[in-house]
Each structure stands twice: as structure tokens, then as C-alpha cells.
Backbone as a printed PyTorch tensor [residue, N CA C, xyz], in Angstrom:
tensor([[[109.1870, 122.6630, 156.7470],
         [109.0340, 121.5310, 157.6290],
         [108.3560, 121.9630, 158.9310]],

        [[108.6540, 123.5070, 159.7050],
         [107.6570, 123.9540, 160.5260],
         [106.6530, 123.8270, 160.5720]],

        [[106.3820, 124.7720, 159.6270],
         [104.7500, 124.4820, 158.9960],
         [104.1900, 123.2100, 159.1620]],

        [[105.0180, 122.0670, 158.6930],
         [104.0570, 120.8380, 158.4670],
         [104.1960, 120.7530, 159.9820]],

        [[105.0000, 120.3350, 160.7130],
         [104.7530, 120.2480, 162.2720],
         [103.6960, 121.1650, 162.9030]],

        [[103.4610, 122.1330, 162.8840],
         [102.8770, 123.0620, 163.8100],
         [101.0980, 123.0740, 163.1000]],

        [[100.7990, 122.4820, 161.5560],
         [ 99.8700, 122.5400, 161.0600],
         [ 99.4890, 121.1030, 161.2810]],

        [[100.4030, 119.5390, 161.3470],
         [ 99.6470, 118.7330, 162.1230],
         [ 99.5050, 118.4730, 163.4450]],

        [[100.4690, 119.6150, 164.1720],
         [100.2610, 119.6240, 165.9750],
         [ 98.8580, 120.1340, 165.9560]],

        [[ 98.2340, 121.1460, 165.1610],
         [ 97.0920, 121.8800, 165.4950],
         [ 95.9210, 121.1640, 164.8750]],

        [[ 95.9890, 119.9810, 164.1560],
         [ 94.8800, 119.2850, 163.6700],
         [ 94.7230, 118.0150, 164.4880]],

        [[ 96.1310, 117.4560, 165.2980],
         [ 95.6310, 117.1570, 166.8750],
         [ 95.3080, 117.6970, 167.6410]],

        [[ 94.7720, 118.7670, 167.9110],
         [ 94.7410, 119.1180, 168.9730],
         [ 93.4550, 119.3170, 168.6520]],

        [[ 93.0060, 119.6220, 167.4350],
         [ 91.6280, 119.7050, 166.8460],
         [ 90.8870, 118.9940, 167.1420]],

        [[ 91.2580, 117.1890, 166.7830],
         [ 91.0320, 116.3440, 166.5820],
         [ 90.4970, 115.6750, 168.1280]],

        [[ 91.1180, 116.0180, 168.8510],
         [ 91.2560, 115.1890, 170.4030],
         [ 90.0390, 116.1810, 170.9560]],

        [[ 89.8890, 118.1320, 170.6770],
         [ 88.9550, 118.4960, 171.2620],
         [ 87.6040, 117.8450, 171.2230]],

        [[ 87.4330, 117.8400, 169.5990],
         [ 86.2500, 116.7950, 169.1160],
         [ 85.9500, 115.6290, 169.5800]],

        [[ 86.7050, 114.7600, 169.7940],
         [ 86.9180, 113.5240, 170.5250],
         [ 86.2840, 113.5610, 171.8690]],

        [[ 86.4580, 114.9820, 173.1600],
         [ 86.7000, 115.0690, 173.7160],
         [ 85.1480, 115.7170, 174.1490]],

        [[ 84.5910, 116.2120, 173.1060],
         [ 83.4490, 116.8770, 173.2220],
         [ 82.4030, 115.9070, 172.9040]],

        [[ 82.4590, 114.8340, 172.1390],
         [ 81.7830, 113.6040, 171.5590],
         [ 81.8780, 112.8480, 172.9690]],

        [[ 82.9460, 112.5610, 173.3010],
         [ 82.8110, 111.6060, 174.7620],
         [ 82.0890, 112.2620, 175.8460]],

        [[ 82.1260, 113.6100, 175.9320],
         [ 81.1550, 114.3220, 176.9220],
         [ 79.7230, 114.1270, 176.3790]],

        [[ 79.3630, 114.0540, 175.1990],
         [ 78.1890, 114.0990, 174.9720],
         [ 77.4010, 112.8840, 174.8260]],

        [[ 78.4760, 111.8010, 174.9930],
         [ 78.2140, 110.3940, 175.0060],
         [ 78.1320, 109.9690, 176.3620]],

        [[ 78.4770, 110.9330, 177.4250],
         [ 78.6950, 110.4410, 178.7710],
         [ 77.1350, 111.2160, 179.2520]],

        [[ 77.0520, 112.1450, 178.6540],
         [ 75.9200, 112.9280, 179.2240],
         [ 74.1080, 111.8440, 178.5330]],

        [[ 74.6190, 111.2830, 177.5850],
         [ 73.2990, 110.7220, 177.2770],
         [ 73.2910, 109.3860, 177.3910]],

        [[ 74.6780, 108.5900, 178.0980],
         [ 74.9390, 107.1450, 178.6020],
         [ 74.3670, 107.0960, 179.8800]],

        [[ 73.3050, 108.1960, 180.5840],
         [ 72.9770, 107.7040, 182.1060],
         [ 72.1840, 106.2850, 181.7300]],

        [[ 72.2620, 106.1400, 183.2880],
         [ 71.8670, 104.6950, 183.4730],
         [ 70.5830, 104.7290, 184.8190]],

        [[ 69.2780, 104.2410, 183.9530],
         [ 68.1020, 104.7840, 184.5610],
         [ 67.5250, 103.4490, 184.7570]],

        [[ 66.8870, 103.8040, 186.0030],
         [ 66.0250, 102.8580, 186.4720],
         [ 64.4170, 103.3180, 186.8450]],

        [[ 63.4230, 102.4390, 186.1460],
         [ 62.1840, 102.3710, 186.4920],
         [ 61.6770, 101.4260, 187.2380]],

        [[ 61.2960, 102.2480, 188.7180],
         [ 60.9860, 101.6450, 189.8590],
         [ 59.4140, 102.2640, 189.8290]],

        [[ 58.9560, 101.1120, 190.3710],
         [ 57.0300, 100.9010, 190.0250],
         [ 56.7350, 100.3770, 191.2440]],

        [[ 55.2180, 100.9790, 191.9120],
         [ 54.2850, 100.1620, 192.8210],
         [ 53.0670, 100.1180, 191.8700]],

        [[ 52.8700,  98.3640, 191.5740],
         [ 51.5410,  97.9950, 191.1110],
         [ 50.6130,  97.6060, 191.7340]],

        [[ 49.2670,  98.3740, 191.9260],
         [ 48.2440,  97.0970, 192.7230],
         [ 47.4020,  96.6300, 191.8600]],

        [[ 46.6660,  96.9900, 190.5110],
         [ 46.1870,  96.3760, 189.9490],
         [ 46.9800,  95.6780, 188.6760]],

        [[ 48.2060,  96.3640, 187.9650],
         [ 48.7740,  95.5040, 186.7450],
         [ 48.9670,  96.9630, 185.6430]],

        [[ 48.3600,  97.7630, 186.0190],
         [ 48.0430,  98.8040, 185.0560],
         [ 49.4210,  99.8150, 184.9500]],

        [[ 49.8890, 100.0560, 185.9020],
         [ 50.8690, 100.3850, 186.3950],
         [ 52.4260, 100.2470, 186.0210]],

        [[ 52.0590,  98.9290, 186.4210],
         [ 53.2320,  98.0060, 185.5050],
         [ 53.3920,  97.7090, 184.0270]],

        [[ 52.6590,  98.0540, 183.5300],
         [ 51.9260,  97.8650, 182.0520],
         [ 53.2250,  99.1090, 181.2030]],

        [[ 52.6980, 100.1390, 181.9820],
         [ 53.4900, 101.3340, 181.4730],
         [ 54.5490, 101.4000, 181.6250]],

        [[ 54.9550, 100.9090, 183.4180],
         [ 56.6450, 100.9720, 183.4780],
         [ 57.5710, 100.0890, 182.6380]],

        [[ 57.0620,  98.8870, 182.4310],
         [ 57.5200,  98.0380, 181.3050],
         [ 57.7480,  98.4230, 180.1950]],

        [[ 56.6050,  99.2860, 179.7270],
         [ 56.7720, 100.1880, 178.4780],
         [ 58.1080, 101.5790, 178.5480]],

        [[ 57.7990, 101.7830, 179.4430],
         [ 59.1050, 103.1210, 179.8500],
         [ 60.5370, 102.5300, 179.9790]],

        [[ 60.8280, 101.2970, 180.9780],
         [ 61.8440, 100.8820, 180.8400],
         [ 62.4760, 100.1850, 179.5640]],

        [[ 61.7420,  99.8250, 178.5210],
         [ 61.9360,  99.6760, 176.7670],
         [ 62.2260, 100.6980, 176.2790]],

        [[ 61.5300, 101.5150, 176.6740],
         [ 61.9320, 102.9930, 175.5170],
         [ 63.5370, 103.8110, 176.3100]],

        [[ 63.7320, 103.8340, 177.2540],
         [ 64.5900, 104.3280, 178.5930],
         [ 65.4770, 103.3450, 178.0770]],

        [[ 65.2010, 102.0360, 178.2980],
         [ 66.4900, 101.0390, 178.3710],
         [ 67.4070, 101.0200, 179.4630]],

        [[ 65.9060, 101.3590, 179.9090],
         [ 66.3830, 101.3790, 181.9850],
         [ 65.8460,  99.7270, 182.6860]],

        [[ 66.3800, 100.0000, 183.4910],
         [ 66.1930,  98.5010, 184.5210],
         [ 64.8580,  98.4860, 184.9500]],

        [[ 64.1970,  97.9660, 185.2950],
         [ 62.8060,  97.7570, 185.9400],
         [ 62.8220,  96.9640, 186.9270]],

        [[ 62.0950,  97.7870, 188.0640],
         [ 62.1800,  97.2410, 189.3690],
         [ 60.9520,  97.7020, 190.3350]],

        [[ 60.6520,  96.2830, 190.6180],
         [ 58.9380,  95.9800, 191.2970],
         [ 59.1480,  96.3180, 192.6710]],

        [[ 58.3930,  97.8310, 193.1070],
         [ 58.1160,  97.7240, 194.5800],
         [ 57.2180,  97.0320, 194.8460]],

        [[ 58.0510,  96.4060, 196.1030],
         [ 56.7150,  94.9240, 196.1420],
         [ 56.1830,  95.5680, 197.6180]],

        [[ 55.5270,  95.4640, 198.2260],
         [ 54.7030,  94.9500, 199.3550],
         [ 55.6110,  93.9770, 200.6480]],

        [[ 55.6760,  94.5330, 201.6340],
         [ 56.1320,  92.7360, 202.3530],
         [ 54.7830,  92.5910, 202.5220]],

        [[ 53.7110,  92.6330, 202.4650],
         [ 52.7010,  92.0750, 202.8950],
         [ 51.8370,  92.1750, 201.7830]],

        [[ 51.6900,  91.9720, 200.4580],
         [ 51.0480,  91.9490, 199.2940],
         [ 49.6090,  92.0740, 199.2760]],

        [[ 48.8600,  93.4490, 198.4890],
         [ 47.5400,  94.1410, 198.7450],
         [ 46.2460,  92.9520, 198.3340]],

        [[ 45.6480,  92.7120, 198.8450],
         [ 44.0590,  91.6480, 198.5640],
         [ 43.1960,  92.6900, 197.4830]],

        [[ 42.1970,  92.2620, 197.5380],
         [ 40.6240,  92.9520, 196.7070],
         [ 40.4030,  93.8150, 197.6140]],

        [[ 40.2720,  93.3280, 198.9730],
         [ 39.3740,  93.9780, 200.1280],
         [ 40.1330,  94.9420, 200.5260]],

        [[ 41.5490,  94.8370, 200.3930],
         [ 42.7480,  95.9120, 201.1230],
         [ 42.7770,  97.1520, 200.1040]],

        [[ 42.2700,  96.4400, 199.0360],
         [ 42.0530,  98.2370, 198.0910],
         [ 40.8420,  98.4500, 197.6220]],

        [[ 39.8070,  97.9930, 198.9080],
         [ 38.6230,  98.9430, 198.5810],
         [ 38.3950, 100.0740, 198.7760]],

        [[ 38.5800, 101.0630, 198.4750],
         [ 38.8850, 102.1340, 198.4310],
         [ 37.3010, 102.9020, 199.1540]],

        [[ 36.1110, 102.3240, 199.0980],
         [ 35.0440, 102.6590, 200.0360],
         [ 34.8750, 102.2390, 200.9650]],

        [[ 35.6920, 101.2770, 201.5560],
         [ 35.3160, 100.7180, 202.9000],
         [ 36.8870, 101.6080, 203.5830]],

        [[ 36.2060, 102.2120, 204.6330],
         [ 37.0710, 103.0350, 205.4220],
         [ 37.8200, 102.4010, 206.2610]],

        [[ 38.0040, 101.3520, 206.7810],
         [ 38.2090, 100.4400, 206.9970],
         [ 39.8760,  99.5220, 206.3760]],

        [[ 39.4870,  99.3080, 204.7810],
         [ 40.3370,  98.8240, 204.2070],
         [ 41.7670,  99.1130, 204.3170]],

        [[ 42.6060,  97.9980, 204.2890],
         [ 44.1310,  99.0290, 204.4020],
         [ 44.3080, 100.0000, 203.7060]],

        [[ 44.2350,  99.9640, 202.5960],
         [ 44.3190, 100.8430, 201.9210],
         [ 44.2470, 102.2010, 202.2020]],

        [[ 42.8310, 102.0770, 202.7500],
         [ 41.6440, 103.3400, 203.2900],
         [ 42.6400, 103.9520, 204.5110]],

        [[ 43.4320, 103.2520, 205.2040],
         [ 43.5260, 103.3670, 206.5090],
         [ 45.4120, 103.8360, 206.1880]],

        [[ 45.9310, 103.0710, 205.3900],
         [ 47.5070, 104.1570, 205.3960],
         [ 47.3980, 105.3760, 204.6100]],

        [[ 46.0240, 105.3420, 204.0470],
         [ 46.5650, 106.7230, 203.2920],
         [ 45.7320, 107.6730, 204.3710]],

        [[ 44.8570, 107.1340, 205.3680],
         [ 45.0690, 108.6400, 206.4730],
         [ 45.5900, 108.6800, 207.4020]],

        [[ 46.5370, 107.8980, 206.8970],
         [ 47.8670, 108.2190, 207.9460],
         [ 49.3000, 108.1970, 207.0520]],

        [[ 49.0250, 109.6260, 207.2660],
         [ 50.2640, 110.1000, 206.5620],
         [ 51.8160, 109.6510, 206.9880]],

        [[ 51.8590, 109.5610, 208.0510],
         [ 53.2880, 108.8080, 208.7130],
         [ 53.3620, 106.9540, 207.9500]],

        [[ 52.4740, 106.4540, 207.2420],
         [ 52.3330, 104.9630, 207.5620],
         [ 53.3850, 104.9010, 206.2840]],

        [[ 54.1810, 103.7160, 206.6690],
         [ 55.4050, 103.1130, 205.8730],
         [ 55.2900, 101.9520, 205.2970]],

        [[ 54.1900, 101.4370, 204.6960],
         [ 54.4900,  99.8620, 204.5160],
         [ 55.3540,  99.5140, 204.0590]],

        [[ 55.6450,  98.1080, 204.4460],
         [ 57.6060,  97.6280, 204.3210],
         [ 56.9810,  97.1180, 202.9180]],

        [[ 58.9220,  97.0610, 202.5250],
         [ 58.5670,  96.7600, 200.8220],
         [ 59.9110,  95.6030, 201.3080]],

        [[ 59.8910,  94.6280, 200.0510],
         [ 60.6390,  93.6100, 199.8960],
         [ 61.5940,  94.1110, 198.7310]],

        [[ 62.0630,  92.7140, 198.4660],
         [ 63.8290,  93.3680, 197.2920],
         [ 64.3150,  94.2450, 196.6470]],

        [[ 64.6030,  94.6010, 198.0970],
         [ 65.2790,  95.9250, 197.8910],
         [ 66.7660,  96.1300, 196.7040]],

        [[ 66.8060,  97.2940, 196.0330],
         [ 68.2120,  97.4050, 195.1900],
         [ 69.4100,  97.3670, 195.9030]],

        [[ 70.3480,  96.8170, 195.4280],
         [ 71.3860,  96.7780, 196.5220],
         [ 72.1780,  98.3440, 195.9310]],

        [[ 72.5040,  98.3030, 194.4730],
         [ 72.9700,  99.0780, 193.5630],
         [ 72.0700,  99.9540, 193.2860]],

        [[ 71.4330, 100.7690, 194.2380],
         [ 70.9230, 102.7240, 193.3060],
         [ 72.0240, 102.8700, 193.0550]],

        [[ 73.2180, 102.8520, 193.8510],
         [ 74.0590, 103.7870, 193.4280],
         [ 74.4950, 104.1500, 191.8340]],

        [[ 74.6070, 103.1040, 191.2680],
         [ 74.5030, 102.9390, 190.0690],
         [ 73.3140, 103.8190, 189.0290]],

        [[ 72.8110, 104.4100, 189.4240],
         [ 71.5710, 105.2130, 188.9190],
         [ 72.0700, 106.4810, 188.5080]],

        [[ 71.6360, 107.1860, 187.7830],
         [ 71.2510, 108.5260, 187.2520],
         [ 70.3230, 109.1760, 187.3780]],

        [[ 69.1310, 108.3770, 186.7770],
         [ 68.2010, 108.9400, 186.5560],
         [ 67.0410, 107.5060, 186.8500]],

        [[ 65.2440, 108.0120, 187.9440],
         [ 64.9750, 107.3330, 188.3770],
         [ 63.7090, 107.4730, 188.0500]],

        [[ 63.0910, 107.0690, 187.3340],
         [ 61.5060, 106.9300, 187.2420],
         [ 60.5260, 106.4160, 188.1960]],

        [[ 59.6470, 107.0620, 189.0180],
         [ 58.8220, 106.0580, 190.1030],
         [ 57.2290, 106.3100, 189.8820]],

        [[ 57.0490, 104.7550, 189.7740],
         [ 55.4640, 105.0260, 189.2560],
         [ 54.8380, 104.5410, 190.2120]],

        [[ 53.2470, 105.0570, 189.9870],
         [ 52.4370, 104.2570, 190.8390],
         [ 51.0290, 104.6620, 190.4470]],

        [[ 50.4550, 104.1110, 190.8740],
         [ 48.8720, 104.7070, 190.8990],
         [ 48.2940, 106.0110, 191.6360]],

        [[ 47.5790, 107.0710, 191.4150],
         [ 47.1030, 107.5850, 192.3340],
         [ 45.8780, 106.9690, 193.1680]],

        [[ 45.9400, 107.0950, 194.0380],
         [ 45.4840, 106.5770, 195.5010],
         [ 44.9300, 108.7120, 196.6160]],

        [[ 43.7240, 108.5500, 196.1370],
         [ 43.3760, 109.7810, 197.3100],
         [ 44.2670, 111.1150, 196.7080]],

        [[ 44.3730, 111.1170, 195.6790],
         [ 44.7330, 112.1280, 195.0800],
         [ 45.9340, 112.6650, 195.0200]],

        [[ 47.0620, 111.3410, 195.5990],
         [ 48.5460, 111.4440, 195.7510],
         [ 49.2230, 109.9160, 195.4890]],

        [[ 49.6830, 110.1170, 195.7700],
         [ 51.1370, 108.6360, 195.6750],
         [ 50.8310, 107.6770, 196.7390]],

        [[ 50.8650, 106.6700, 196.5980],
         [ 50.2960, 105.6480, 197.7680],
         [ 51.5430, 105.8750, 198.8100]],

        [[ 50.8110, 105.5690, 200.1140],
         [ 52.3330, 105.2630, 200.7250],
         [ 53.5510, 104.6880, 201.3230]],

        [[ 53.3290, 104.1130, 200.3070],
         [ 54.3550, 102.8410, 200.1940],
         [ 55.4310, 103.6290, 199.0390]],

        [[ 55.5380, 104.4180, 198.6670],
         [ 56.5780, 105.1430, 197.4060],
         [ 56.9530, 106.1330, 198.4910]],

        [[ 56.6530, 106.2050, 199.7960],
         [ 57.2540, 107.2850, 201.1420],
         [ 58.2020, 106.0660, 201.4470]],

        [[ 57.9060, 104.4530, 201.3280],
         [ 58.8620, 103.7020, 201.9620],
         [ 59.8640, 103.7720, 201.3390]],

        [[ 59.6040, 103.8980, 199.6370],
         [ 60.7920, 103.6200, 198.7890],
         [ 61.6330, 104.6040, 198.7770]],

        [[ 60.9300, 105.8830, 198.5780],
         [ 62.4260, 107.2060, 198.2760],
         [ 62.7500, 107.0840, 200.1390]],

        [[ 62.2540, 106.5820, 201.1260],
         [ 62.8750, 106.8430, 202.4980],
         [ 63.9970, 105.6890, 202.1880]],

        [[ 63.8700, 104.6250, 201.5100],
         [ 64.9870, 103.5400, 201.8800],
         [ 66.2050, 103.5460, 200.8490]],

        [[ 66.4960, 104.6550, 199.9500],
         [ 67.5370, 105.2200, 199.2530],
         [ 68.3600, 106.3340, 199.6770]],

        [[ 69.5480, 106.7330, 198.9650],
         [ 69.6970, 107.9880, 198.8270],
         [ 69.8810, 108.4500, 197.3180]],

        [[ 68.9650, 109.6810, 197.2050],
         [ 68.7190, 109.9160, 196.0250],
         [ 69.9030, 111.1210, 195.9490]],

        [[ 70.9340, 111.5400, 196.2940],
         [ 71.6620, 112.9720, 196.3960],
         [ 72.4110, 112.3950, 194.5580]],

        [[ 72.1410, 113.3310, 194.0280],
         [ 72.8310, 113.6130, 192.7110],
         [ 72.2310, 112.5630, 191.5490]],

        [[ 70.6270, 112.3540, 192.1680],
         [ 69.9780, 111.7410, 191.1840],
         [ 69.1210, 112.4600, 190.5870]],

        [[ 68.5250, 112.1670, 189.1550],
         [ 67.3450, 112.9020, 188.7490],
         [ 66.2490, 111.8340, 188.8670]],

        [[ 65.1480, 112.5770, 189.4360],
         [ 63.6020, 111.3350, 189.9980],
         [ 62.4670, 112.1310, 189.3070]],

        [[ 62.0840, 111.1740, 188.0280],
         [ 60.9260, 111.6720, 187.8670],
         [ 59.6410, 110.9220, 187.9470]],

        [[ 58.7680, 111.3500, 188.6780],
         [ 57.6560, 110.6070, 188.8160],
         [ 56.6500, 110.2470, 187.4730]],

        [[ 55.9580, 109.5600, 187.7510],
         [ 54.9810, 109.1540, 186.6080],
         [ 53.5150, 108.3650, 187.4940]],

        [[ 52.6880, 108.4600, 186.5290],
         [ 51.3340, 107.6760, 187.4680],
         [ 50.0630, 107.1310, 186.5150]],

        [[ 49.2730, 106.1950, 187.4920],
         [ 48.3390, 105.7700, 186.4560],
         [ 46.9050, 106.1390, 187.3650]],

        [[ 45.9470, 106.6000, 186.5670],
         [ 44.7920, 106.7440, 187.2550],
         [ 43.6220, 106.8640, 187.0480]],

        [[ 42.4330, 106.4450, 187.5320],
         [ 40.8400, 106.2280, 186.8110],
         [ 40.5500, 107.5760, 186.4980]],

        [[ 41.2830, 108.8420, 187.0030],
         [ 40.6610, 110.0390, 187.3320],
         [ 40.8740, 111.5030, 187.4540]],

        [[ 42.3220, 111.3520, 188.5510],
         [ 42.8950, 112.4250, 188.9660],
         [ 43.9500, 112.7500, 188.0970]],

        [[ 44.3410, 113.9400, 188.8210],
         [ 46.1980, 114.2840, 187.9950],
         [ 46.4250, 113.6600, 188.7570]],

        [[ 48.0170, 113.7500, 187.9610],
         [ 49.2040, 113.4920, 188.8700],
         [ 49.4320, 115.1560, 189.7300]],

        [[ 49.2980, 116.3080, 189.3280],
         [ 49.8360, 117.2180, 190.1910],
         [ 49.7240, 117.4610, 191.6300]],

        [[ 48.6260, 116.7130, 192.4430],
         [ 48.8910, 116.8940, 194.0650],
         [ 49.6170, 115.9400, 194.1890]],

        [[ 49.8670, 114.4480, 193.5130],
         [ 51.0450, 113.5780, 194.3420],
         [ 52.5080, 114.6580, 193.5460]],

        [[ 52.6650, 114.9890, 192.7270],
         [ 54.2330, 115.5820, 192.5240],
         [ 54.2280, 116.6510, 193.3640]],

        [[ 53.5230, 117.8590, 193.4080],
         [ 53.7620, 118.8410, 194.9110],
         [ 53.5960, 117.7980, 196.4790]],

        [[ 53.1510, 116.8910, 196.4110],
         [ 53.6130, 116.1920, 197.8700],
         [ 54.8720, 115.4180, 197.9710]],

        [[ 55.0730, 114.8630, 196.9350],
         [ 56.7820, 114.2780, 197.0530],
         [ 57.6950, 115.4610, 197.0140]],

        [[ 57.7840, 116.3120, 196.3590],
         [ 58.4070, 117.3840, 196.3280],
         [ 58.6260, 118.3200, 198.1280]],

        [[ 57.5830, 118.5400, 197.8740],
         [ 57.2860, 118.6970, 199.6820],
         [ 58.0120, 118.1440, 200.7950]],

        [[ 57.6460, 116.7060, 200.6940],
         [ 58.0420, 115.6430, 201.7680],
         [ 59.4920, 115.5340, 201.7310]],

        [[ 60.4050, 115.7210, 199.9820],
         [ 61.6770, 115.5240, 199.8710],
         [ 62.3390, 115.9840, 198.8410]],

        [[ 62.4710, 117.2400, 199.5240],
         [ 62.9170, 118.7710, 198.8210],
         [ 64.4320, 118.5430, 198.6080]],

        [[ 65.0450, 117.8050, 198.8100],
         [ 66.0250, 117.5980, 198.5110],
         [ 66.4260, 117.1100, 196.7940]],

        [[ 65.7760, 116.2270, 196.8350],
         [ 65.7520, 115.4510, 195.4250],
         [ 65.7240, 115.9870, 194.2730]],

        [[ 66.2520, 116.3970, 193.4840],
         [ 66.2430, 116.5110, 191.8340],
         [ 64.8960, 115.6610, 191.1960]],

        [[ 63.6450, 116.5930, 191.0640],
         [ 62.6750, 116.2970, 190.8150],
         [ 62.7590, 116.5190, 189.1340]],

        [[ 62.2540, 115.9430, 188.7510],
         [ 61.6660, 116.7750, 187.2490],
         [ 60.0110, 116.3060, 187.3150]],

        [[ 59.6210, 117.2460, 185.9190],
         [ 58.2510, 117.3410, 186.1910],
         [ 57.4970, 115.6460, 185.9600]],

        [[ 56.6390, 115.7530, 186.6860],
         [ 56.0750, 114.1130, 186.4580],
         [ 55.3260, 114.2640, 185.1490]],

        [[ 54.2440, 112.5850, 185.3040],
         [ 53.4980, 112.6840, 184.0620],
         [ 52.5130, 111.8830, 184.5020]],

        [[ 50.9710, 112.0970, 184.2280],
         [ 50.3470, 110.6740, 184.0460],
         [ 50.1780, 109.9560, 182.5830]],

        [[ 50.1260, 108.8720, 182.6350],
         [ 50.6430, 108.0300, 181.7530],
         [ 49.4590, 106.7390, 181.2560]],

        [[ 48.0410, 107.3320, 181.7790],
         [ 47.2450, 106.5450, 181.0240],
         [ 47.1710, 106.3430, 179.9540]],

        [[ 46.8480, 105.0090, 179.2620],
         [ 46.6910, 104.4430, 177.5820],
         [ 47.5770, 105.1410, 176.8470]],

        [[ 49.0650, 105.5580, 177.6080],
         [ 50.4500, 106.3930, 176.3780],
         [ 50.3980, 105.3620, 175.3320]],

        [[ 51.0030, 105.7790, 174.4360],
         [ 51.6600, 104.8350, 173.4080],
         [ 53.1520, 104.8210, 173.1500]],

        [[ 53.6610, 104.1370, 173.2100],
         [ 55.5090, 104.1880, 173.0800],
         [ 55.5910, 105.6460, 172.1530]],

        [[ 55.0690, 106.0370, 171.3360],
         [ 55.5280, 107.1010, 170.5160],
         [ 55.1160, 108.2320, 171.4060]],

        [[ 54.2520, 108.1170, 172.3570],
         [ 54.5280, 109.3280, 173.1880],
         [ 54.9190, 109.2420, 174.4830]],

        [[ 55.3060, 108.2530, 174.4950],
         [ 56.4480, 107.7610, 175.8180],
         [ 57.7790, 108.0390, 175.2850]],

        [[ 58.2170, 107.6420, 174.5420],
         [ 59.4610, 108.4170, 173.5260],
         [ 59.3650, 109.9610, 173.3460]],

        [[ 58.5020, 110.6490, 172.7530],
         [ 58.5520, 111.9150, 173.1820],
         [ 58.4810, 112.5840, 174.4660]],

        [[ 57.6830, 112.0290, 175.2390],
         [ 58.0980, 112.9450, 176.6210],
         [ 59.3170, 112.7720, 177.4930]],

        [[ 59.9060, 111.2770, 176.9400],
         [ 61.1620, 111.3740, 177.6280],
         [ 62.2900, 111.5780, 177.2100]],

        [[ 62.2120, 112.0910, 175.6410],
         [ 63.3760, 112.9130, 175.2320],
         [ 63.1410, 114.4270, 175.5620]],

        [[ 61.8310, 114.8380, 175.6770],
         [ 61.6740, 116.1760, 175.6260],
         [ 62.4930, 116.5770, 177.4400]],

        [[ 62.4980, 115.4440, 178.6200],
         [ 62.9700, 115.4560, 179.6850],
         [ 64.3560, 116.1440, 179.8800]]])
């Protein structure tokens, strides 16, 4: 009768480790991710839409308080806003609806276009109006041209704090390799 006691005490105890190791591994791949995007042409958004499907993360539009024209992203007229916050590295343009709940986050995708061979800067307004401490942020981008690698060494730079992982650009992906790079993450 020992035996049977002490041989089904030890197949609970079996039983609950497993349990116990399954719920860790269910907790570790239950984060809860959000894809936060600045679009100025649509292209942008195209992908984050696509990422937040495959993620089965939230999607969330950095907007503009003052929403970009044709002329504000001519990118040859020196002049243009556009032209004019990205040489000025301090410039913040305000953004509208804001998350009330990051906290709720894990893990944070932020896209945007490259703009001058970095991150527009308006994605300086967004990681300034969070706190990212014990998040993972990985960037992503869309572009006629450039990498993404001088905007990820400048966010990195600007906010060394953050749990970066490596970015990506993300022109014409296809879900099957939007699915692979973000399991390979």
C-alpha cells in the first residue's frame, strides 16, 4: 500500500511539473504585441496591417496632430515640412490618440517609412510619449531605397535604454515571410 502511495505521490508531482512547464511556455509565447505605425503615403500601413494579422497584435495609427499634405512631403523642396523636421533633429511633431494601455504590451513593433536615411521624426514623439522599461521594440520600415540600418543605430542611440531587437525593412514581404521573420525573432 506504500508503494501505491509514494508511486502516485510521485506521478503528481510529475504531472503538476509538466503542467507547470507547459504554463511557462504558454506564458512565454502569450505576449501581447502591439503594431504601432507612422503612414504618410499608405505603404506603410499596408505592411503593419499585415504584421499585426500574422502577430495577432493590436494595430495602432501614429497619427499627426497636424496631418502631412503632397507639398509637406516633398522631399526636394527644402523648404517642405518634411524637409525642415528632419534637419532638425530636436523637432517633435505632436501625434494624436494616444494609447492609454502600453502598459499592457510586451512586445512593440514600430514602423515607418524611411525619410533621409532614418525614422521620421515623429516616431522620436512616439517612443518619447511611452515608457518602454521591460518591453521588447522592434522596428520595421518601408522604403523607395535605403536600409533600414542608419534609422535602427539612431533609435538605438537616441534610446539606449529600450530592448531593441534587430529591425527589418519590409518592402513587397509576403505574409510567409512576415511569419518567418517573426518567429525567427
Amino acid at each position: 500500500m506504500k508503494k501505491i502511495v509514494l508511486a502516485m505521490a510521485a506521478l503528481l508531482t510529475i504531472s503538476l511539473s509538466a503542467c507547470s512547464q507547459s504554463n511557462k511556455k504558454e506564458n512565454k509565447e502569450m505576449k501581447k504585441v502591439l503594431v504601432a505605425y507612422f503612414s504618410a503615403s499608405g505603404v506603410t500601413e499596408g505592411v503593419a496591417k499585415q504584421l499585426a494579422e500574422v502577430t495577432g497584435g493590436d494595430l495602432h495609427k501614429i497619427q499627426p496632430e497636424q496631418p502631412y499634405t503632397d507639398a509637406d512631403l516633398d522631399w526636394r523642396d527644402k523648404q517642405s515640412r518634411s524637409s525642415v523636421e528632419m534637419q532638425d533633429k530636436n523637432s517633435r511633431p505632436a501625434i494624436t490618440n494616444k494609447l492609454t494601455n502600453m502598459q499592457d504590451y510586451d512586445m512593440v513593433y514600430v514602423g515607418f517609412p524611411i525619410w533621409w536615411y532614418t525614422a521620421p521624426t515623429i516616431i522620436n514623439t512616439f517612443m518619447e510619449s511611452y515608457d518602454f522599461k521591460g518591453k521588447t521594440v522592434i522596428p520595421f520600415a518601408t522604403s523607395g531605397g535605403s536600409s533600414i540600418k542608419k534609422a535602427c543605430e539612431d533609435l538605438k542611440a537616441a534610446y539606449p535604454e529600450v530592448n531593441w531587437k534587430e529591425g527589418k525593412l519590409l518592402n513587397r514581404t509576403s505574409k510567409k515571410e512576415l511569419e518567418t521573420w517573426v518567429k525567427a525573432l
